[in-house]
N, C-alpha and C positions, 0 to 999 in steps of 0.2 A: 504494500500500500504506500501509495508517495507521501510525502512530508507536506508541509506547509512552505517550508521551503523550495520544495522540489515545484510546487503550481505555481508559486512567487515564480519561481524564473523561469516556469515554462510563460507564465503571463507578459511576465518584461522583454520575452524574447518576442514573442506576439506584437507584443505594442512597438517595438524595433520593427517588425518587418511590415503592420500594417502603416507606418512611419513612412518606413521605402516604398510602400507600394501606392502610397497617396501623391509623396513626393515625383514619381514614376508616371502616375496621371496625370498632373500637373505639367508635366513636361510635356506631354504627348498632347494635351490637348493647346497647348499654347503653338507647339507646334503646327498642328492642325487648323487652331486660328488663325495662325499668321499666315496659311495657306490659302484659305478662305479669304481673307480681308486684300492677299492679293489677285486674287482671281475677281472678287467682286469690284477691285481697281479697274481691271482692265475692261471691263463689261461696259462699268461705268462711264471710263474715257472712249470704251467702243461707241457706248448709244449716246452719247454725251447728253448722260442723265445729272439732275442737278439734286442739290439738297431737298427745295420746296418740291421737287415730283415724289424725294421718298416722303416727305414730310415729315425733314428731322426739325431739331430743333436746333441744332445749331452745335450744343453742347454734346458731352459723351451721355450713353446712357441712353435710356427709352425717353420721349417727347414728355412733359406734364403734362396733366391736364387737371384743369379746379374741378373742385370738388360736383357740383352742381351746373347744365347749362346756362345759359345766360336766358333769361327772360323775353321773350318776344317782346317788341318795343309794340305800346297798343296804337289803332291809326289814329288819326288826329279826329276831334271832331268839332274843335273852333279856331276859329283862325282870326287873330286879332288886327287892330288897324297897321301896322307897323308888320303885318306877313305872319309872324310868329305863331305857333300853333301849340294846342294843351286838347290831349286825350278825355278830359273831365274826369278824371280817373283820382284813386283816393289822394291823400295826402295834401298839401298844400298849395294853393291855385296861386298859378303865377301874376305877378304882379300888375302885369294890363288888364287882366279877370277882374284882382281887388279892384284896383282904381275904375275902370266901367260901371261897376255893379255901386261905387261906392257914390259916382255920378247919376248913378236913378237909371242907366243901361241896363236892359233884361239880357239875360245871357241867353236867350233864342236867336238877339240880332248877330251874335259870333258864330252863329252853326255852320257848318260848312256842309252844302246840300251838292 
């Protein structure tokens, strides 16, 4: 029956060769990449494809992207005397709304039909 000692180094010797055998992949696959990264050069300068066709970002690594899309903007549905336009949509009405409304203007004469 082995020792406690004796699994101790059969363990240590394990961890030595799973050590070499990870270091060993690591090689191999860098190798491989580098093979890769130049074969996709040449393709690149073949079709003379650009960054914005892959849609990189610029930097190393996968593209970001936030968290959530961005909100459809809503269409307009007044259009003030100066061109300007406001969706009537929540939150707070822009400034040529107050001041119209605040000169006795209905806000039906701003509708954009």
């Amino acid at each position: 029956m082995p020792t406690l000692a004796d699994i101790n180094s059969q363990i240590q010797k394990h961890d030595e060769q799973i050590a070499q055998l990870r270091k060993q992949a690591e090689d191999m696959r860098n190798q491989e990449r580098a093979g890769v990264v130049e074969e996709l050069r040449k393709k690149i300068a073949e079709y003379g494809i650009s960054a914005a066709d892959l849609k990189l970002s610029g930097g190393r690594g996968p593209a970001k992207r936030s968290g959530a899309p961005a909100a459809a903007k809503a269409a307009a549905r007044y259009r003030g005397p100066a061109g300007e336009t406001w969706s009537g949509g929540r939150g707070r009405k822009p400034r040529w709304v107050t001041e119209a409304l605040a000169a006795g203007k209905p806000l039906s004469d701003f509708e954009i039909r």
